[in-house]
MDAnalysis code that builds the backbone (N, CA, C; Angstrom):
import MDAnalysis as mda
import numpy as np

u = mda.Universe.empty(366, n_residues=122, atom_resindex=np.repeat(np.arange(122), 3), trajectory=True)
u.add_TopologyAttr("name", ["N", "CA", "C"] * 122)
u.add_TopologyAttr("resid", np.arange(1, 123))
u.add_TopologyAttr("resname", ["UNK", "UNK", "UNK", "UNK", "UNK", "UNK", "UNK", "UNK", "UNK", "UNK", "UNK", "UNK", "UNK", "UNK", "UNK", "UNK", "UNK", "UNK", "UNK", "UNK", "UNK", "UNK", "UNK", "UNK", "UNK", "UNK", "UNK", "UNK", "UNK", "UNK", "UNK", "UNK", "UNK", "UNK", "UNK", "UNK", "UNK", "UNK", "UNK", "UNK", "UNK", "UNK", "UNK", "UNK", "UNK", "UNK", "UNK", "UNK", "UNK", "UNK", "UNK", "UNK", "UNK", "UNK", "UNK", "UNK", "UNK", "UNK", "UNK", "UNK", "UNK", "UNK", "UNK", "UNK", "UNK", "UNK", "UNK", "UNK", "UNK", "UNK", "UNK", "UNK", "UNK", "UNK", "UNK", "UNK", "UNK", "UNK", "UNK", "UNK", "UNK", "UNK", "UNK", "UNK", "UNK", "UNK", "UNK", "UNK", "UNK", "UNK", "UNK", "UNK", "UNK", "UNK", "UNK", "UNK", "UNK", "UNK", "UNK", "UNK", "UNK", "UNK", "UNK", "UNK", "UNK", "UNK", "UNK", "UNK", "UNK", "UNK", "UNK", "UNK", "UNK", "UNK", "UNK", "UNK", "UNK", "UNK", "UNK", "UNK", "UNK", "UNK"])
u.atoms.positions = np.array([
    [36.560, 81.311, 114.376],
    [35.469, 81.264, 115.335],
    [35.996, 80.973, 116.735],
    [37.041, 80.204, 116.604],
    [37.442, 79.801, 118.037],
    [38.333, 81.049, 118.770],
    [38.522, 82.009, 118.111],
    [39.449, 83.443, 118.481],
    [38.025, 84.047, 119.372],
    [36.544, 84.192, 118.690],
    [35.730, 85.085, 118.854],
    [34.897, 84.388, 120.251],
    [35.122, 82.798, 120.565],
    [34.418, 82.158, 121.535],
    [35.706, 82.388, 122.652],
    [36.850, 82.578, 122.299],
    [37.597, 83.284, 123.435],
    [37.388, 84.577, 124.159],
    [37.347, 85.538, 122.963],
    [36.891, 86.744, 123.565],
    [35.645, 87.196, 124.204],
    [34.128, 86.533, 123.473],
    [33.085, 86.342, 124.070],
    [33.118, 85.748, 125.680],
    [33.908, 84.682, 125.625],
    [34.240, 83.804, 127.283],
    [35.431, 85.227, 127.926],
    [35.181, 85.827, 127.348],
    [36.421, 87.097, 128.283],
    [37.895, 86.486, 128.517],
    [38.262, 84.995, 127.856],
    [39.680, 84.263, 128.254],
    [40.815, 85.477, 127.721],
    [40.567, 86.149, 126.706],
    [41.397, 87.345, 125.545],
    [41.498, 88.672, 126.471],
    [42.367, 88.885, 127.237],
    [42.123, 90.409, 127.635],
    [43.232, 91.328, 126.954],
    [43.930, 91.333, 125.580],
    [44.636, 91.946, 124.993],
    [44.172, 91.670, 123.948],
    [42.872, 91.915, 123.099],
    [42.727, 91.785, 121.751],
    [41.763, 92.615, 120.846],
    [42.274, 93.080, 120.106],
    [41.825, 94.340, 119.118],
    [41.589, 93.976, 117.994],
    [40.800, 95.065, 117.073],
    [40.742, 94.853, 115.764],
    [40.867, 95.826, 114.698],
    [41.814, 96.140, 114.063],
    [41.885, 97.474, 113.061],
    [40.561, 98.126, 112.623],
    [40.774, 98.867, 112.774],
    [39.639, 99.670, 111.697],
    [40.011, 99.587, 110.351],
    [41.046, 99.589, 110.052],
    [41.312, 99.477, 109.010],
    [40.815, 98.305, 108.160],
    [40.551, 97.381, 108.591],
    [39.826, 96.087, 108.249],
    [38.532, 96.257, 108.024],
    [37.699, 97.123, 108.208],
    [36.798, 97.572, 108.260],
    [36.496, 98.668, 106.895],
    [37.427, 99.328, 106.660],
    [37.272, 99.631, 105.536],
    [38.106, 99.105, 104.534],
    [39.036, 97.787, 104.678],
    [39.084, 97.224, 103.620],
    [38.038, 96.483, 103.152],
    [36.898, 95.772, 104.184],
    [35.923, 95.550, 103.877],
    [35.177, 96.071, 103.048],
    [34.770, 97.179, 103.293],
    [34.215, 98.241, 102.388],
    [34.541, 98.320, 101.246],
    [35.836, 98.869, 100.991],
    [36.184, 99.000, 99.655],
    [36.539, 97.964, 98.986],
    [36.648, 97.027, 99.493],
    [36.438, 95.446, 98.570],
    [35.514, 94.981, 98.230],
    [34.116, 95.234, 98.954],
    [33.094, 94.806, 98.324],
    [32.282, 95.808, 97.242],
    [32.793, 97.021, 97.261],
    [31.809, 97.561, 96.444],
    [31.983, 97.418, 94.889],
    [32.694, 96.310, 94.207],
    [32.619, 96.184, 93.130],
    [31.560, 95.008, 92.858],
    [31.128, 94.094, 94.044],
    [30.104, 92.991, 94.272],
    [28.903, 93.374, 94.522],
    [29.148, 93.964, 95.620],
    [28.162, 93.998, 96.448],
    [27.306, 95.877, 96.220],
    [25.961, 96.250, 97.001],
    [25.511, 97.297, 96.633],
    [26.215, 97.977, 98.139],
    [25.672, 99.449, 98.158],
    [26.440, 99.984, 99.622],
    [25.373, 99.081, 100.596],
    [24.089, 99.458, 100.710],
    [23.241, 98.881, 101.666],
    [23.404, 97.122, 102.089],
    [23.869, 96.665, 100.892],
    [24.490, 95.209, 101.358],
    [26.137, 94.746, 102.492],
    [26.905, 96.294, 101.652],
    [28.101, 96.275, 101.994],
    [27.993, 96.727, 103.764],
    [27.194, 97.909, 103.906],
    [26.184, 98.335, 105.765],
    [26.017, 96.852, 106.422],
    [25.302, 95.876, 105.529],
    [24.844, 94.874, 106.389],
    [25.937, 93.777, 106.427],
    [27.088, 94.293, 105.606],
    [28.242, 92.924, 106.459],
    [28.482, 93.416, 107.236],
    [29.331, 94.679, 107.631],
    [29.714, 95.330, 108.222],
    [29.070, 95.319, 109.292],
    [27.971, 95.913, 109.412],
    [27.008, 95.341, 110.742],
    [26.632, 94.134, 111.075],
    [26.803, 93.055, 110.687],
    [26.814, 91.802, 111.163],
    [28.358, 91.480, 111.552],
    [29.799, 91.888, 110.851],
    [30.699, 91.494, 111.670],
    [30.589, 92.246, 113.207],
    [30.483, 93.735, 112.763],
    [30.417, 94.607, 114.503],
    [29.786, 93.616, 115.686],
    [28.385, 92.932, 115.092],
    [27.572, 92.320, 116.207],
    [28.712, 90.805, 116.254],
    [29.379, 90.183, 115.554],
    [30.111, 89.450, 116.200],
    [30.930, 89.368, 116.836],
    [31.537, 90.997, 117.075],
    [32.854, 91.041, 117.243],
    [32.595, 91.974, 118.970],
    [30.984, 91.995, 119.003],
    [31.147, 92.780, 120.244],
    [32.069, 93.066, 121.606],
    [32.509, 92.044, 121.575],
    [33.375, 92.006, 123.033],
    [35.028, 92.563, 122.543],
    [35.596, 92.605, 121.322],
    [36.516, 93.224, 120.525],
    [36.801, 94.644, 120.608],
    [37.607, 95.343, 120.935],
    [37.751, 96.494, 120.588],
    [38.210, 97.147, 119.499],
    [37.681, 98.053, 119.175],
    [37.927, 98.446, 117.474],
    [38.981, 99.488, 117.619],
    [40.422, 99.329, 117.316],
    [41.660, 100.719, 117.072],
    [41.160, 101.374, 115.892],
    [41.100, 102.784, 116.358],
    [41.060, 103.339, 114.993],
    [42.177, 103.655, 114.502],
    [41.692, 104.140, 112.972],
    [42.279, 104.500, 111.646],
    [42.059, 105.890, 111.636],
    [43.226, 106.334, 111.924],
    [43.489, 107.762, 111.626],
    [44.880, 108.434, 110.917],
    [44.713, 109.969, 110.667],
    [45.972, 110.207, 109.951],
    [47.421, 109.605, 110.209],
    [47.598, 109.841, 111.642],
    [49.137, 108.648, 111.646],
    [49.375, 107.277, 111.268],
    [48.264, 106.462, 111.864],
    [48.485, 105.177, 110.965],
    [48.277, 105.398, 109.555],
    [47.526, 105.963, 109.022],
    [47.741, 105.908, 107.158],
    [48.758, 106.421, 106.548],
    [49.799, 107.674, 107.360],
    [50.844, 107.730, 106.832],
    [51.765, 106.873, 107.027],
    [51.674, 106.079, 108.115],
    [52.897, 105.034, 108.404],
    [52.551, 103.764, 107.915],
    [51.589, 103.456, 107.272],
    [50.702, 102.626, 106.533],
    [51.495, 102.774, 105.105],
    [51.389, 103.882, 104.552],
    [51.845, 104.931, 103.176],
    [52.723, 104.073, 103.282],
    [53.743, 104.855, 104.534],
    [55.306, 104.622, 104.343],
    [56.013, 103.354, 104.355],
    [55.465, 102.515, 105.326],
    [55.362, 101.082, 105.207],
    [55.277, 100.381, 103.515],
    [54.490, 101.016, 102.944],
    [54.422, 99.994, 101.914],
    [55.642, 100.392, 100.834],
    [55.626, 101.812, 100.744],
    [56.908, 102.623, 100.043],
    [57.979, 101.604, 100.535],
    [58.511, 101.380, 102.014],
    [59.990, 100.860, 102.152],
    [59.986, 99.400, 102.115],
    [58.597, 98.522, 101.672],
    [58.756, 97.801, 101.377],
    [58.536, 96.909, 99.765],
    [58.489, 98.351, 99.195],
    [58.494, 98.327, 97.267],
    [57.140, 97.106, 97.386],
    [55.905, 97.452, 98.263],
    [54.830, 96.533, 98.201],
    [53.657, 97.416, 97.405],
    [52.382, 97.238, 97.131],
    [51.508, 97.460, 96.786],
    [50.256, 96.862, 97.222],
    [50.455, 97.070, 98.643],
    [49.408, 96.016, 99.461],
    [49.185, 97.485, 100.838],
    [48.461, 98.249, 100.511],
    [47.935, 99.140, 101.391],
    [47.339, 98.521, 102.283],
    [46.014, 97.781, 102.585],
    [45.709, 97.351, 103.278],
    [46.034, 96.565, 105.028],
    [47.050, 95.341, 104.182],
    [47.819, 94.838, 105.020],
    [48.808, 95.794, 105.238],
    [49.420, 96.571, 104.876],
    [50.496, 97.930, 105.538],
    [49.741, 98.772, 106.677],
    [48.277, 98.892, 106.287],
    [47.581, 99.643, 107.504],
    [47.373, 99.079, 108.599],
    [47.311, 97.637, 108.132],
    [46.912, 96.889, 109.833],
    [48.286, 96.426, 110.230],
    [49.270, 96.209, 109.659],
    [50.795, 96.267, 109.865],
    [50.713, 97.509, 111.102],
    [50.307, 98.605, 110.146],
    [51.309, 99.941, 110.650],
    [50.328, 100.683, 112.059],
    [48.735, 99.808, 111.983],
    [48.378, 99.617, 113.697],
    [48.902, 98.893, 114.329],
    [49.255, 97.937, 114.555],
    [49.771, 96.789, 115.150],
    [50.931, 97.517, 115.795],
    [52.015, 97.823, 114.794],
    [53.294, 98.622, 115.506],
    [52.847, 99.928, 116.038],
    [51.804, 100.523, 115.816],
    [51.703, 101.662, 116.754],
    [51.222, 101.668, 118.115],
    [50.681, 100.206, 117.887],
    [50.190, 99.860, 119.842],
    [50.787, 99.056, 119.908],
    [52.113, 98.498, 119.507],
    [53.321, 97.340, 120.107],
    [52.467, 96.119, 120.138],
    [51.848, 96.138, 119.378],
    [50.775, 94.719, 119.570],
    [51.257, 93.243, 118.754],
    [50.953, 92.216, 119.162],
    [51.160, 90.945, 118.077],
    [49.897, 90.762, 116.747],
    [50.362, 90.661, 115.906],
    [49.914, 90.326, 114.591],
    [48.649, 89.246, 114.388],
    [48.231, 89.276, 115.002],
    [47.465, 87.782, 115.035],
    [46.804, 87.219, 113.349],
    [47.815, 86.683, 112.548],
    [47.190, 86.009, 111.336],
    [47.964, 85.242, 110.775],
    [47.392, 84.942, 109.615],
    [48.048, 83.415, 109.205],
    [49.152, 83.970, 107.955],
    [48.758, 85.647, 107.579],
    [49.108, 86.022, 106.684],
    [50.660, 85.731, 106.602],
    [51.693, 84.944, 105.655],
    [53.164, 85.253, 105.749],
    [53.985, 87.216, 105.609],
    [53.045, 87.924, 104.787],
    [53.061, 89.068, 104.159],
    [53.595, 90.016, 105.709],
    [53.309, 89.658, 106.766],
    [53.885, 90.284, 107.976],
    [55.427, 89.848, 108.586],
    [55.442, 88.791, 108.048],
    [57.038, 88.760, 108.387],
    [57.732, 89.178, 107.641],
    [57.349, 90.014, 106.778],
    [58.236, 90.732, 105.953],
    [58.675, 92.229, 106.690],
    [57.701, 92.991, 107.639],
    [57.349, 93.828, 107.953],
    [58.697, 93.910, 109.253],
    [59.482, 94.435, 109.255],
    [60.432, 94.491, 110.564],
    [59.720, 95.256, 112.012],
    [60.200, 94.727, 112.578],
    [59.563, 94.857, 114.105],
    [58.504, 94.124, 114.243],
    [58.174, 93.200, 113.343],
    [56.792, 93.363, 113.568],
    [56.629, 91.850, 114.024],
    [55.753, 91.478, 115.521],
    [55.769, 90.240, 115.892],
    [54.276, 89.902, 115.293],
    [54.600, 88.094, 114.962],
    [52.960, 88.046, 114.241],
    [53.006, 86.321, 115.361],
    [51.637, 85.970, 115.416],
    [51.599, 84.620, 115.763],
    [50.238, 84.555, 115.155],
    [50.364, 83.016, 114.850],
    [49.271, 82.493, 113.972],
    [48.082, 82.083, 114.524],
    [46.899, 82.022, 113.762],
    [45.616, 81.936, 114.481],
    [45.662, 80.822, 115.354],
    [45.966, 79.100, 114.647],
    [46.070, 78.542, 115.851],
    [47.098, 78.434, 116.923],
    [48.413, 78.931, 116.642],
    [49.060, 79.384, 117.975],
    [48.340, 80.314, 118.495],
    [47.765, 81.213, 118.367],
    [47.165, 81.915, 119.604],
    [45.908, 81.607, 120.404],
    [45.341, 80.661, 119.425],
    [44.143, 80.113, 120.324],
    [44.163, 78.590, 121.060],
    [45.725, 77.986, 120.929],
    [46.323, 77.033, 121.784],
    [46.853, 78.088, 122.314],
    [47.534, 79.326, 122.733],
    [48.019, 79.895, 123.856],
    [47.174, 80.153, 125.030],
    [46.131, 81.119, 124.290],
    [44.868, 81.405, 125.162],
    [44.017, 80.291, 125.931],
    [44.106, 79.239, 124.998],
    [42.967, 78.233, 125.668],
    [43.722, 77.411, 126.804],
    [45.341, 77.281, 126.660],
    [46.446, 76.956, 127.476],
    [46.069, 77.555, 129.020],
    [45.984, 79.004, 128.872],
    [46.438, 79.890, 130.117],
    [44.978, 80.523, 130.770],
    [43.923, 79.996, 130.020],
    [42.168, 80.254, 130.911],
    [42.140, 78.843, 131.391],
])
């Protein structure tokens, strides 16, 4: 919450959010949840996340997503897709996940390091 009261206060002017997260959403809930339930998370994160910009998910990130998980003998598509956005806009990782420092090139900083950075420098 304290990431989303940054970006709402405009302090965040470099911060994105996969699409790909968006349909891991999706396809994680539909073994719970109905589709019309699965619409209304989804549309309740969008309305939180308004001030966020959404990267899309398209054919290059899912093949480098693919390939990502191939060279890392993983079975974690998901996190390989938001991996394999992240390195396609040179961006930092922002999560708590360890599963990204596995990922070469890939810079990650953790939720509360980045929201002691941000709240540091507004």
């Amino acid at each position: 919450m304290a990431i989303l009261d940054l970006a709402k206060a405009r302090k965040v002017k470099k911060l994105a959010v996969c699409g790909s997260a968006f349909v891991e959403i999706g396809v994680g809930m539909r073994g719970s949840l109905v589709r019309q339930d699965i619409v209304e998370v989804i549309r309740n994160l969008r309305a939180l996340i308004t001030s966020i910009p959404e990267l899309p998910l398209g054919s290059l990130i899912i093949m480098a997503g693919l390939e990502l998980e191939e060279r890392l003998s993983v079975s974690n598509l998901f996190d390989c897709l938001h991996a394999a956005t992240a390195l396609s806009y040179d961006a930092v990782m922002v999560s708590d996940d360890r599963f990204y420092e596995r990922v070469p090139n890939m810079k990650r900083l953790s939720l509360t390091d980045f929201v002691k950075k941000h709240a540091l420098t507004s």
